[in-house]
GUROVO-698586 format. One line per 2 residues: their letters; for each residue x, y, z of C-alpha. Coordinates in Angstrom, 1 decimal, padded with zeros to 4 digits. Layout:
REM GUROVO-698586
a) X:Y:Z ~ ...
END
This chain:
REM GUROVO-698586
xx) 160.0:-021.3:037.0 ~ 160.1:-018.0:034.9
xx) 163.2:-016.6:035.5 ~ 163.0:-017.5:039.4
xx) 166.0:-018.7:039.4 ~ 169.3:-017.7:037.5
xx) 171.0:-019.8:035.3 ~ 174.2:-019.5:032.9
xx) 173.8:-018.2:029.8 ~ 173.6:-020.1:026.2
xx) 174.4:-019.3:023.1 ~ 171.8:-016.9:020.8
xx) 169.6:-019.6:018.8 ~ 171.0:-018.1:015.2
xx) 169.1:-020.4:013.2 ~ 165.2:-019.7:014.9
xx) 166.1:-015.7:015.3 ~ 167.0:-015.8:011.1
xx) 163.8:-018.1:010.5 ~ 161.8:-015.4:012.2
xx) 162.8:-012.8:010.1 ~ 163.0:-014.7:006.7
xx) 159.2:-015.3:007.3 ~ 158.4:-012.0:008.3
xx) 160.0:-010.7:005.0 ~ 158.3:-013.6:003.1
xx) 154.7:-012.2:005.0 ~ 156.0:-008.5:003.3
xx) 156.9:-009.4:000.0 ~ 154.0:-011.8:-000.5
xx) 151.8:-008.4:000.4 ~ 153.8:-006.5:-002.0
xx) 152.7:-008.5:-004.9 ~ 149.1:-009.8:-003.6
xx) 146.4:-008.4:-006.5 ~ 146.5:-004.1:-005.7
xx) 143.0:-002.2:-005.3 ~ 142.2:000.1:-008.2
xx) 144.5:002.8:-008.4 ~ 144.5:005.6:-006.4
xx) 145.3:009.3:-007.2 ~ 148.3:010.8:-007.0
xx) 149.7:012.1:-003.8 ~ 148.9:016.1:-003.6
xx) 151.9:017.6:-002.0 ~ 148.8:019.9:000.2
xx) 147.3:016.8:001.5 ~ 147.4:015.9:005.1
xx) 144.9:013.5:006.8 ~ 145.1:015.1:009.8
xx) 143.2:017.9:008.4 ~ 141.0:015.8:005.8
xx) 140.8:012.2:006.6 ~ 139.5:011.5:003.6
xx) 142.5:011.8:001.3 ~ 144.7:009.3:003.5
xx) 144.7:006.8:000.7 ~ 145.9:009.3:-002.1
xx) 148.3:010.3:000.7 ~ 150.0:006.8:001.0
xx) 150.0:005.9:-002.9 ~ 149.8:002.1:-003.7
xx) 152.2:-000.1:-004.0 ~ 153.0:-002.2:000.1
xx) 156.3:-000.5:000.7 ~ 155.4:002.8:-000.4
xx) 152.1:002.6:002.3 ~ 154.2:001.6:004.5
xx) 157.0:004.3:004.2 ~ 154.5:007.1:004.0
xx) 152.4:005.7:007.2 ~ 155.8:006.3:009.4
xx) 156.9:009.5:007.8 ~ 153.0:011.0:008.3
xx) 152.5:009.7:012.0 ~ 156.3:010.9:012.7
xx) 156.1:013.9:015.2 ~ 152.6:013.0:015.9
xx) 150.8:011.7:018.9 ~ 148.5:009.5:017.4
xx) 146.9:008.3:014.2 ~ 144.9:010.6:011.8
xx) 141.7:010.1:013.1 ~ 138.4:009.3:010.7
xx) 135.4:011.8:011.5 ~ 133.2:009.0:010.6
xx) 134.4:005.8:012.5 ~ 131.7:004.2:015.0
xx) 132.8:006.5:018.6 ~ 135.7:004.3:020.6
xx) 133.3:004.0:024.2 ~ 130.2:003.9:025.0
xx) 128.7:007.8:026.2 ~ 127.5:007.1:029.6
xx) 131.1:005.4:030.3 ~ 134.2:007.3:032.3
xx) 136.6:009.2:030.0 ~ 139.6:007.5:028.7
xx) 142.4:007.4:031.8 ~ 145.5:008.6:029.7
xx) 146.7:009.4:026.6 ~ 148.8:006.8:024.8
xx) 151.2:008.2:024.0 ~ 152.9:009.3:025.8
xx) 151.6:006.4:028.2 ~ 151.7:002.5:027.6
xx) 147.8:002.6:027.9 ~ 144.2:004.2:027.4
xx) 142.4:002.7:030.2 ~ 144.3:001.5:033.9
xx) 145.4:-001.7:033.2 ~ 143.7:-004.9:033.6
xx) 143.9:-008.5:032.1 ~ 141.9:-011.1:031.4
xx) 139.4:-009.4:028.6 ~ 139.2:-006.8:026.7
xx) 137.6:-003.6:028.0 ~ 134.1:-003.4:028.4
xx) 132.2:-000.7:026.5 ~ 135.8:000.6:024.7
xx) 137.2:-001.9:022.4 ~ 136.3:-001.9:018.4
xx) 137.1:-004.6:016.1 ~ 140.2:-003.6:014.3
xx) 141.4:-000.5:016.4 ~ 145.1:-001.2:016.5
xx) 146.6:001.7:014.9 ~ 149.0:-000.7:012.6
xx) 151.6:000.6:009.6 ~ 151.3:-003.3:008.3
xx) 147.9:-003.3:008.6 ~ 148.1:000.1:006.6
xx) 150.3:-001.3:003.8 ~ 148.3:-004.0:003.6
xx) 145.2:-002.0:003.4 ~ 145.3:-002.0:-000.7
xx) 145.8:-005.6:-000.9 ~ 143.3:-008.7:-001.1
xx) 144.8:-009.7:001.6 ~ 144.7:-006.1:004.0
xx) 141.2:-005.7:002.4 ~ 139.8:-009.7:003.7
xx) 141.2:-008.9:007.3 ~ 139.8:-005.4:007.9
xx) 136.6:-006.7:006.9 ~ 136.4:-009.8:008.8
xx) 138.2:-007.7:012.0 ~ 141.6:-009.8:011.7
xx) 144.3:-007.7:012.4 ~ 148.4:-008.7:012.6
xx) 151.0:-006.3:014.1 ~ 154.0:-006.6:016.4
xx) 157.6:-004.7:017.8 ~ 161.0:-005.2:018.2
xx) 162.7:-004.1:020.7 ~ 166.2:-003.8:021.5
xx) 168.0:-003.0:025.1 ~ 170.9:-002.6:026.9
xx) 172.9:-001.3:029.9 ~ 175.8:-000.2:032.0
xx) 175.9:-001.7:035.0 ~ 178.2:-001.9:038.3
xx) 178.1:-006.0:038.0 ~ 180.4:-007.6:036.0
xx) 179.3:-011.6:036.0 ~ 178.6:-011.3:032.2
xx) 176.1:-014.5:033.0 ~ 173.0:-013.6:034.9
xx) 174.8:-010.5:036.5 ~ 172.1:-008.1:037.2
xx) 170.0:-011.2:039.0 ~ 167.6:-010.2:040.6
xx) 166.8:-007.2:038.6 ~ 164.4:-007.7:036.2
xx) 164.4:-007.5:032.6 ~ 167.8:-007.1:031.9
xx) 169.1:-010.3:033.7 ~ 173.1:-009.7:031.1
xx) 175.4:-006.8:032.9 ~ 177.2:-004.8:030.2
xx) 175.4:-006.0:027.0 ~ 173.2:-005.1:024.1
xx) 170.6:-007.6:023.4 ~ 167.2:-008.8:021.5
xx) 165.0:-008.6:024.2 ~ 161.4:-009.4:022.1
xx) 160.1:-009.2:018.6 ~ 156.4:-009.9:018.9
xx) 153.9:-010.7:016.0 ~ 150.4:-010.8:017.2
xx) 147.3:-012.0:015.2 ~ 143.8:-011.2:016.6
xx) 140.4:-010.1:016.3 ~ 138.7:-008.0:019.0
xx) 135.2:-008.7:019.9 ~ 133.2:-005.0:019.8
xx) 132.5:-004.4:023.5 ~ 131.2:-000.8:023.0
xx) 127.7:-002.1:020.8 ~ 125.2:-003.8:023.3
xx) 123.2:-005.6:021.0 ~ 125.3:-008.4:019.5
xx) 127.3:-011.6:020.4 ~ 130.9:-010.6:019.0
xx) 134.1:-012.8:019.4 ~ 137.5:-012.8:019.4
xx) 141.0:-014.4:019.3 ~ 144.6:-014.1:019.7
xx) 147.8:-015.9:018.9 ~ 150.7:-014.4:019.7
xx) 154.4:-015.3:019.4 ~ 157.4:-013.8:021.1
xx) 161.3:-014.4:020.6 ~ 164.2:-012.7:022.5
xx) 166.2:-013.1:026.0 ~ 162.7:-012.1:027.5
xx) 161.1:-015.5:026.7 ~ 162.5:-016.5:029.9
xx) 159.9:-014.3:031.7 ~ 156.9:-015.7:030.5
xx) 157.9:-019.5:030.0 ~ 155.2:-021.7:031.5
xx) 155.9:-025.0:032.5 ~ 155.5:-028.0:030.2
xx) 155.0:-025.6:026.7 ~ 158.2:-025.2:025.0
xx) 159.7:-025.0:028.4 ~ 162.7:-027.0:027.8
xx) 164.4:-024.0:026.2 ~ 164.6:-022.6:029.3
xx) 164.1:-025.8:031.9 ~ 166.2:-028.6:030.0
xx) 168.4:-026.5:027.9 ~ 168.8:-023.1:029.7
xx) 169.1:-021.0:026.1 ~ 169.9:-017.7:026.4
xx) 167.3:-016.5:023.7 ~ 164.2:-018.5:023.3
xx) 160.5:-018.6:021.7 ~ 157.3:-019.0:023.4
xx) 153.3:-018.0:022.7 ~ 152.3:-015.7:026.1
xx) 148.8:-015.7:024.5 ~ 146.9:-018.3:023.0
xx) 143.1:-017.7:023.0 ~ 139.8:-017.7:021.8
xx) 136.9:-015.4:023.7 ~ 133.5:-014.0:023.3
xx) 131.5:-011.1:024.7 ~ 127.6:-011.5:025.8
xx) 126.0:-008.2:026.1 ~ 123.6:-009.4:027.5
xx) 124.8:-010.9:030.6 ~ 125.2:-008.2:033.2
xx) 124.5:-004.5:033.0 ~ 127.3:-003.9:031.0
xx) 127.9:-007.3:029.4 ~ 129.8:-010.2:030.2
xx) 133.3:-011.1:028.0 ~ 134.4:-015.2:028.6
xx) 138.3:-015.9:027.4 ~ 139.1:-019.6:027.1
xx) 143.0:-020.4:026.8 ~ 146.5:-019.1:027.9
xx) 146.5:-015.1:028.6 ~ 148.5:-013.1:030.9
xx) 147.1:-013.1:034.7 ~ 145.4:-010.5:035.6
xx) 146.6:-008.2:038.4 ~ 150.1:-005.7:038.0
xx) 150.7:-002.3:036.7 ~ 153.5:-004.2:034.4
xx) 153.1:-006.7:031.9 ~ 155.5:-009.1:029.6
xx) 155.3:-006.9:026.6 ~ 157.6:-004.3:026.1
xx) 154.7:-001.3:025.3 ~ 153.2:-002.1:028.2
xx) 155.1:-000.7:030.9 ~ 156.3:002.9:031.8
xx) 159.8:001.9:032.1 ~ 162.5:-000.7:030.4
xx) 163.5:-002.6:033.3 ~ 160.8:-004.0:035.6
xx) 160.6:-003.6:039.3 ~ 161.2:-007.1:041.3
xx) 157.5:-006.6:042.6 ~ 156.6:-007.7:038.7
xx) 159.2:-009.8:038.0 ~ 158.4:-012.4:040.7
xx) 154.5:-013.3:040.9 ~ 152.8:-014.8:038.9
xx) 152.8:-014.4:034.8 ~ 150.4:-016.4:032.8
xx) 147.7:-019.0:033.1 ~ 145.5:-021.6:031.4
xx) 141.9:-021.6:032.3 ~ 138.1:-019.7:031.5
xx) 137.9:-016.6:032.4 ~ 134.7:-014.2:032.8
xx) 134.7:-010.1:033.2 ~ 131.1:-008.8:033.8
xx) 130.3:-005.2:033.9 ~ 128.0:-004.5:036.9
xx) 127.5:-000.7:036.0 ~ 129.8:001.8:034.6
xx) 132.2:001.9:037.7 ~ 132.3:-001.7:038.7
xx) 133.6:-004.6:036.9 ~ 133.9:-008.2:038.5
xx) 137.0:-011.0:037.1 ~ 136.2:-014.6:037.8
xx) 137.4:-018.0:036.4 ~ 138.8:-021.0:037.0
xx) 142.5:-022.0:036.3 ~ 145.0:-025.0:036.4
xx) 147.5:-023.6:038.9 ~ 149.5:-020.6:037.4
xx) 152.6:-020.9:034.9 ~ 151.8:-024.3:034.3
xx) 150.3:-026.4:031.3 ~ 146.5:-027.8:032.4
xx) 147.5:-030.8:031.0 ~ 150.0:-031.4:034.2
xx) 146.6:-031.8:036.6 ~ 146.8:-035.2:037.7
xx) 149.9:-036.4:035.9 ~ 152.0:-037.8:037.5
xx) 156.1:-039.6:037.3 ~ 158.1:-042.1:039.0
xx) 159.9:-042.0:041.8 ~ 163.4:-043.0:042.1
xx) 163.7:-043.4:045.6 ~ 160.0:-044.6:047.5
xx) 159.6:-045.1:050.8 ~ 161.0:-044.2:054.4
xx) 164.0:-042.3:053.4 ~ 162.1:-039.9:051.0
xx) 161.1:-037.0:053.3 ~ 157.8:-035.5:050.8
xx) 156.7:-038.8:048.6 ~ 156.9:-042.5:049.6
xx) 155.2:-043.7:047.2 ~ 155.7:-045.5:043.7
xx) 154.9:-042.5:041.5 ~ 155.0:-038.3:042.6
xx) 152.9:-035.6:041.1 ~ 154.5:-033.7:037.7
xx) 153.5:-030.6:039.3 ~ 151.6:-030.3:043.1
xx) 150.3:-026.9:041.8 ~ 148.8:-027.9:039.0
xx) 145.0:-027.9:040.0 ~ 142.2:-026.2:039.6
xx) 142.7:-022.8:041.0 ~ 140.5:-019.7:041.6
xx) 141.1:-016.2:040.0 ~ 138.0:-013.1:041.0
xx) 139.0:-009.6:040.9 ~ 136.9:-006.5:042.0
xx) 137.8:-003.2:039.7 ~ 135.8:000.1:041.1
xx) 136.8:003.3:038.3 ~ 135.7:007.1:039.2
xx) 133.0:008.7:036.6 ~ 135.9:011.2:035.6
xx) 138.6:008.2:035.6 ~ 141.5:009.6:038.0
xx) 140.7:007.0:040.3 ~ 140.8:003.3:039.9
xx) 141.3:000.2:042.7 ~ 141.3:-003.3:041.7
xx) 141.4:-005.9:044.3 ~ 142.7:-009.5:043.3
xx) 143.1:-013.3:044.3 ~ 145.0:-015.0:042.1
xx) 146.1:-019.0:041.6 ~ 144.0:-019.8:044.7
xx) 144.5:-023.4:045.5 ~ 146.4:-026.1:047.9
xx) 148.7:-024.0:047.7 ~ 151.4:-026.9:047.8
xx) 154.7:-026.0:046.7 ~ 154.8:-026.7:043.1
xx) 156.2:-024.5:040.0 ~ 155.1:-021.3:040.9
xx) 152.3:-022.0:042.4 ~ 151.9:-018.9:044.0
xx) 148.8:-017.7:045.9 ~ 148.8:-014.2:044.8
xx) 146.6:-011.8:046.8 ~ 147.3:-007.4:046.2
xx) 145.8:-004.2:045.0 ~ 146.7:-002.0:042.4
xx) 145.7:001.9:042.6 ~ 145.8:004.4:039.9
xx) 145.2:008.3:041.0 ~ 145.4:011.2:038.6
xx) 146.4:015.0:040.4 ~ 146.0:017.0:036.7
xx) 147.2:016.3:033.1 ~ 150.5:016.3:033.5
xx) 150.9:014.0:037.1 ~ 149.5:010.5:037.9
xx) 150.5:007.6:040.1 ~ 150.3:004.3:040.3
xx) 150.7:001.9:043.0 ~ 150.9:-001.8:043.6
xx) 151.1:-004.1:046.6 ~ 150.8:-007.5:047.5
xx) 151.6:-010.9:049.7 ~ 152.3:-014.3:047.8
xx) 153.3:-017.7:049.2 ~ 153.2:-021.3:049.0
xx) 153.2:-024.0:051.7 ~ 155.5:-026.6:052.3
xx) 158.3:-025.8:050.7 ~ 161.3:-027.7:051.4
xx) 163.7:-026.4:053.8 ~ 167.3:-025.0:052.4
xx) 168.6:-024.7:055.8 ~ 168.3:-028.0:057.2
xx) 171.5:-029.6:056.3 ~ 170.8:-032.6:056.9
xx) 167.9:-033.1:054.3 ~ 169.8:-031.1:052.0
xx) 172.8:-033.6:051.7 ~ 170.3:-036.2:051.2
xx) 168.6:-034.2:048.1 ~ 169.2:-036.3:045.1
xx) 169.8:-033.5:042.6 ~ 173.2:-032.5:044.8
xx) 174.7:-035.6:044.5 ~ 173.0:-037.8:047.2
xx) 170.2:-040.6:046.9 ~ 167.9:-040.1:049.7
xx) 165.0:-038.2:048.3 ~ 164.4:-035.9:045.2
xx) 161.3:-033.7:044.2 ~ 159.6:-033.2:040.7
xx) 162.2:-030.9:039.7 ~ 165.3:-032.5:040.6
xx) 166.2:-032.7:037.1 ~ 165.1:-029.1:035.7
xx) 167.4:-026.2:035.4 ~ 166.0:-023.3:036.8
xx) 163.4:-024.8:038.7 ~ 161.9:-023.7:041.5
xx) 164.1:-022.5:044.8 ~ 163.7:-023.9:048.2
xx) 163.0:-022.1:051.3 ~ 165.4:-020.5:054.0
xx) 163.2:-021.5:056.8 ~ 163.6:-020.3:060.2
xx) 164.1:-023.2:061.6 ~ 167.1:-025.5:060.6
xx) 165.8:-028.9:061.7 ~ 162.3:-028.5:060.0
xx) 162.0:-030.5:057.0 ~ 159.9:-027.7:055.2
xx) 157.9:-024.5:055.9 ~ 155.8:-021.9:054.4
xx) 157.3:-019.0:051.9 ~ 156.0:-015.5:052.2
xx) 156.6:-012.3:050.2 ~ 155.7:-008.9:051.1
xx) 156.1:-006.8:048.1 ~ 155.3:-003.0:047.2
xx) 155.7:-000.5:043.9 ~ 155.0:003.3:043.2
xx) 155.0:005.1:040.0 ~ 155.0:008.5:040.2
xx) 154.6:010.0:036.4 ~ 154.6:013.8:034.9
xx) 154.3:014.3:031.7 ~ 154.9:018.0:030.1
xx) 153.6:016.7:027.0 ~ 152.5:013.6:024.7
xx) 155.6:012.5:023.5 ~ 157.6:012.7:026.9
xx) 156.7:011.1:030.3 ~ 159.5:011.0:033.7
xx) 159.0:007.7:035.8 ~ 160.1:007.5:039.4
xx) 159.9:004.0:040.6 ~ 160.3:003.6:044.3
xx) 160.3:-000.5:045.0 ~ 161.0:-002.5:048.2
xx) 160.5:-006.2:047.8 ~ 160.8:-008.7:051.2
xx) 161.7:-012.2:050.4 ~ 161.1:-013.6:053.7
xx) 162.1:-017.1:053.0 ~ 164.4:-016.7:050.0
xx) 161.9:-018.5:047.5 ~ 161.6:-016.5:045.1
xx) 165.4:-014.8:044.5 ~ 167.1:-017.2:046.3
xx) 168.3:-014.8:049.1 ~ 166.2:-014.3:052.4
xx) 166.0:-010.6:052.8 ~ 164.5:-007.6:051.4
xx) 165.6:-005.9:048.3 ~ 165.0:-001.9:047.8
xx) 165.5:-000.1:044.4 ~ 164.6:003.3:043.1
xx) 164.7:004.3:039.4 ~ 164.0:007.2:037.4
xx) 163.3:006.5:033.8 ~ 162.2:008.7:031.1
xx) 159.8:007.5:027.5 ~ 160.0:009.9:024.7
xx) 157.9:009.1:021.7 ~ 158.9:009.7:018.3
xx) 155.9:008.8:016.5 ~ 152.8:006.5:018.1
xx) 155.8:003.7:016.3 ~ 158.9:004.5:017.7
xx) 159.8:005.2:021.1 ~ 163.1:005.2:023.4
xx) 163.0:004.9:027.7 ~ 166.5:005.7:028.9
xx) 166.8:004.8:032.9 ~ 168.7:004.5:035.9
xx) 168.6:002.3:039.0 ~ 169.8:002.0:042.0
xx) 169.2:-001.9:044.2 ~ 170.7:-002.7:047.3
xx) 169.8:-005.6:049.5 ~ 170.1:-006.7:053.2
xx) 170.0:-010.5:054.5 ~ 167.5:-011.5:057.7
xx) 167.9:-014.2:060.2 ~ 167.1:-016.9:057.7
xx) 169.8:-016.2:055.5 ~ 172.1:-018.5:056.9
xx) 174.2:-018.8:053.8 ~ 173.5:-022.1:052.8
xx) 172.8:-022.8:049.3 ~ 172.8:-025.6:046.8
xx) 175.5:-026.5:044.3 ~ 177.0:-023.9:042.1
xx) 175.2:-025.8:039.1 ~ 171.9:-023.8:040.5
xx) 172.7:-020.7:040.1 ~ 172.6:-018.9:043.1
xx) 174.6:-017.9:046.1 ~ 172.4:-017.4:049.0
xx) 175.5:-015.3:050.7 ~ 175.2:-012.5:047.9
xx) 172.8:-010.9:045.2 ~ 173.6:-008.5:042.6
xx) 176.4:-009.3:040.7 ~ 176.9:-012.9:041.7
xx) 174.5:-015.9:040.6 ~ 175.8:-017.5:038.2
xx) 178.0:-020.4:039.3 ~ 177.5:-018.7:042.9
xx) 180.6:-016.7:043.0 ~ 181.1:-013.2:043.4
xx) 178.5:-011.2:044.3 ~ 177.1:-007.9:045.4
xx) 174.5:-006.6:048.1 ~ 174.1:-002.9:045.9
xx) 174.0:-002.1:042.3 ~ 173.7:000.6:040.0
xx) 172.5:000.1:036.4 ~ 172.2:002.3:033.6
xx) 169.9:001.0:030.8 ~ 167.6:001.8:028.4
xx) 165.9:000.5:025.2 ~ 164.3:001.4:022.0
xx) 160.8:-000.1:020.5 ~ 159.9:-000.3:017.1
xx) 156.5:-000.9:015.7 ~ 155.1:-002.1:012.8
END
C-alpha cells in the first residue's frame, strides 16, 4: 500500500533519475534546432507585454533557449502571465467568480478531481515557459494548434528534524518520510490536451499522460503497475504514471454539461493532492497521507446549474490495477489450519472489485463558499490493499481577500482485517516464520498492516479512522500566503500507521512566489501521539517496518522510537 507502511530505505536509482534528464535535454535541444518561424523583430528595450500583448513575440526573440530565458526573466516578480486582450474569456459569464488567485494559491477554483472544471477550462491554458520556447518551432506551433500541451516541475525538499532513524524516521509524517536529509522528491512531465468546458456547443476531448520520479513515488504507487519498486524491491526513489487517461466533455448532457474520464486519475475528495503545486504546504497532514490516492475506473461530472455539480462512476477498488478483479493465486497452505482461505487458490486482491465513487459539490454565486460531500471506493469492503471505504467532506470559506479556510474530515475503514493482537494466529502467520496460514500479501514489502483489535482472541475485526484537517490561510499579497495547519488523526485500530492511537500535529508553513515558476514553502511541525487500549504492543517482525510500541522516530527495523516530534522543512518548486 502507498506508503502505509514504512520500510528501509534503498539506494537512489542513478541510472533511471540520469535517463530522465538525458531525455528531457534530448526533448530541448531537438526544439532548439526544429525548422524556426519567420523571423521576428528585434527586442525593443521599451517593450513589455504586460502593457502591449502584442509585442510578446519581439519581446522573447527566436532562437528555444533565448524564449525560454526571456519568458522567466519577464514573468519574474510577477503574479501571473501577460495576459492577451483577445483570448476567448477563461469562464462562462453566468458562472461564480474564480475562488483564489494562483498565485499565491495552489489553485483557481476549490479543488476537486475527477474532471476538469465545468464552464472554466480552455484548451491550452497552462501558462508554460516550454510551451513558450517552443512556440516558434514546428513542433510548439503543431501542439498549440491541436491543444497538446507538455510541461512539468522539479522539486526539491528537505528538513531538520528531532528523529534521527535516517531510514523512514519521520514515519508517520507525510511527505518527508528521511529525517535530516535533502532529497528529489518529484520531477513531473505532463502531456495533455484539455477539452474546452467553457463553449456549450461542441463535443471537445481530452487526455493526459503523466510521469513522476522522486522519493514521492511511494505515495501514489498502485498496486500491480510498476509496484514492485516499492512492493518487491522497496527503492528509495522510484517512477510511476499517477495519471493515465483519456476523457470527453458532452455539453449537452445536463444543464451545464457532462465531462466522462476513462483511466487512472487521482480520486476525488482532499484539499491535498500528490503533486507538489497542489498543496498549500510541503509536508502533508496524515489526514492526506493515509486514504485513498488513485483509481482506475469511468468517471462522470455533470453540471446541474451553476452551483451544483454531481461525481459519479464506477471503479475497480482503489490503488489497485482493474486487471486484479477476479484474479486470483495459489495457496500454500489450504484447508483447516488457514484461518481466512481454505481453499486451493486465494484472491490477488479482495478489494479489487467494482466500487462506487458519487460526489455532491454545492459553490456560492460569489465563490467564498464551497462543500463537497463524497463516497469513495464503495464496495465489500473486504480487507484488501487499501481498500478503503472513504466517506468525508471538504469545506472551503472565504472571510475577505486576504483570509480563507479550508477544512476536511472524514471516516475510512475496511472489514475483516486480521487481528495483530491475537497471538496465537500471529505465530501461525506464514510471512513471520510459521506455516499455518498466509494472506495475499505475505510476500510484499510494505503491504498492508493488520489490525490491533480489541479483542485478543478474535481472529479479525473491523478498522476505523476518524480523521480531521484545518487550513487557515492569509495572504498580504500574491506572492506570499501563511498556512496554519491544525490536524488530529485517530487510528483506532492501528491499520493504517501501524500504531492504535491518535496522532495530533500543528504546522505553520509559509509559500512565497517568485515568479508564477518558482516558488519556496518553508515550514514547521510539531506531531505527538498517544496509544489506546488496543495498542497492546505487539507487532510483527522487525523486517515490517514498524514498532507498534512507538511512532516518530522509530519504524524502521522497529527500534527506537518517539511519541512527539518536531520538524523543520521546506522545499523549493521549479517550473518549466
Amino acid at each position: 500500500m502507498k506508503s502505509k507502511a514504512p520500510f528501509a530505505s534503498r539506494p537512489a536509482r542513478k541510472n533511471l533519475s540520469l535517463a530522465l534528464v538525458a531525455s528531457a535535454v534530448s526533448v530541448l535541444c531537438a526544439a532548439q534546432s526544429a525548422h524556426a518561424a519567420d523571423a521576428a523583430p528585434a527586442a525593443s528595450a521599451k517593450c513589455d507585454p504586460y502593457q502591449n500583448y502584442s509585442c510578446l513575440d519581439s519581446y522573447l526573440g527566436n532562437g528555444f533557449w533565448e524564449r525560454l530565458g526571456n519568458y522567466y526573466e519577464l514573468e519574474w516578480g510577477k503574479d501571473g502571465a501577460p495576459a492577451d486582450d483577445k483570448a476567448p474569456p477563461g469562464r462562462r459569464e453566468n458562472f461564480p467568480p474564480q475562488a483564489q488567485p494562483a498565485p499565491p494559491m495552489p489553485f483557481t477554483e476549490w479543488p476537486y478531481g475527477g474532471g476538469e472544471l465545468l464552464g472554466a477550462t480552455r484548451t491550452g491554458s497552462i501558462d508554460s515557459p516550454l510551451m513558450v520556447a517552443l512556440g516558434n518551432t514546428s513542433v510548439g506551433q503543431w501542439m498549440n494548434e491541436k491543444g497538446f500541451q507538455t510541461y512539468g516541475w522539479v522539486n526539491v525538499g528537505g528538513n531538520v528534524s528531532t528523529n534521527d532513524n535516517r531510514s523512514g524516521g519521520n514515519w508517520p509524517a507525510a511527505y518527508f518520510y528521511n529525517p535530516n536529509t535533502v532529497q528529489l522528491d518529484q520531477v513531473v512531465m505532463y502531456l495533455d490536451r484539455f477539452p474546452d468546458t467553457v463553449q456549450k456547443e461542441n463535443i471537445d476531448w481530452g487526455i493526459r499522460f503523466s510521469a513522476i520520479y522522486g522519493e514521492n513515488y511511494r505515495y501514489t504507487t498502485e498496486y500491480g503497475y510498476m509496484s514492485k519498486q516499492m512492493l518487491g524491491s522497496n527503492h528509495n526513489m522510484g517512477f510511476d504514471s499517477p495519471m493515465i487517461y483519456a476523457e470527453w466533455f458532452f455539453p449537452k448532457i445536463a444543464a451545464e454539461g457532462t465531462e466522462i474520464r476513462v483511466g487512472r486519475y487521482i480520486a476525488i475528495p482532499d484539499i491535498e493532492a500528490q503533486l507538489a503545486p497542489n498543496n498549500y504546504m510541503y509536508s502533508h497532514s496524515m489526514t492526506y497521507g493515509f486514504d485513498n490516492y488513485t483509481n482506475e475506473g469511468v468517471i462522470a461530472i455533470s453540471g446541474i446549474d451553476k452551483n451544483n455539480f454531481l461525481t459519479y462512476g464506477v471503479e475497480i477498488g482503489t490503488d489497485t490495477a482493474f486487471y486484479h478483479m477476479n484474479q486470483t493465486l495459489n495457496n500454500p497452505y489450504p484447508g483447516s489450519q488457514n484461518p481466512f482461505y481454505q481453499g486451493r487458490t486465494m484472491p490477488v486482491d479482495p478489494g479489487a472489485v467494482p466500487s462506487l465513487v458519487a460526489s455532491w459539490r454545492w459553490q456560492s454565486d460569489d465563490a467564498k463558499d464551497d462543500i463537497s460531500v463524497t463516497v469513495n471506493g464503495w464496495n465489500h469492503a473486504k480487507w484488501g490493499y487499501n481498500n478503503q471505504q472513504w466517506a468525508g467532506f471538504t469545506y472551503y470559506h472565504v472571510f475577505n481577500d486576504k483570509w480563507h479556510l479550508a477544512y476536511e474530515a472524514y471516516h475510512e475503514g475496511e472489514r475483516g482485517v486480521p487481528n495483530q493482537n491475537n497471538t496465537s494466529l500471529m505465530s501461525g502467520y506464514a510471512g513471520n516464520g510459521g506455516s499455518q496460514w498466509t494472506t495475499p500479501f505475505a510476500s510484499m514489502l510494505n503491504g498492508p498492516n493488520f489490525a490491533q483489535c480489541a479483542s485478543s482472541t478474535a481472529n479479525a475485526c473491523n478498522s476505523n479512522l476518524y480523521a480531521t484537517v484545518l487550513y487557515i490561510n492569509y495572504s498580504p499579497d500574491h506572492l506570499n500566503n501563511f498556512s496554519i495547519r491544525p490536524e488530529i488523526f485517530d487510528d483506532v485500530q492501528g491499520q493504517r500507521s501501524g500504531n492504535a492511537g491518535i496522532y495530533k500535529n500543528f504546522a505553520l508553513g509559509w509559500q512565497h512566489w517568485f515568479s508564477p515558476q518558482l516558488e519556496v514553502r518553508p515550514e514547521i511541525n510539531w506531531m505527538n501521539f498517544s496509544k489506546n487500549s488496543n495498542n497492546h504492543g505487539l507487532g510483527l517482525a522487525q523486517g515490517y517496518g514498524f514498532n507498534a510500541n512507538s511512532t516518530f522516530g522509530g519504524l524502521a527495523g522497529g527500534s527506537g522510537g518517539k511519541d512527539h516530534a518536531m520538524i523543520v522543512a521546506g522545499d523549493v518548486i521549479f517550473h518549466f
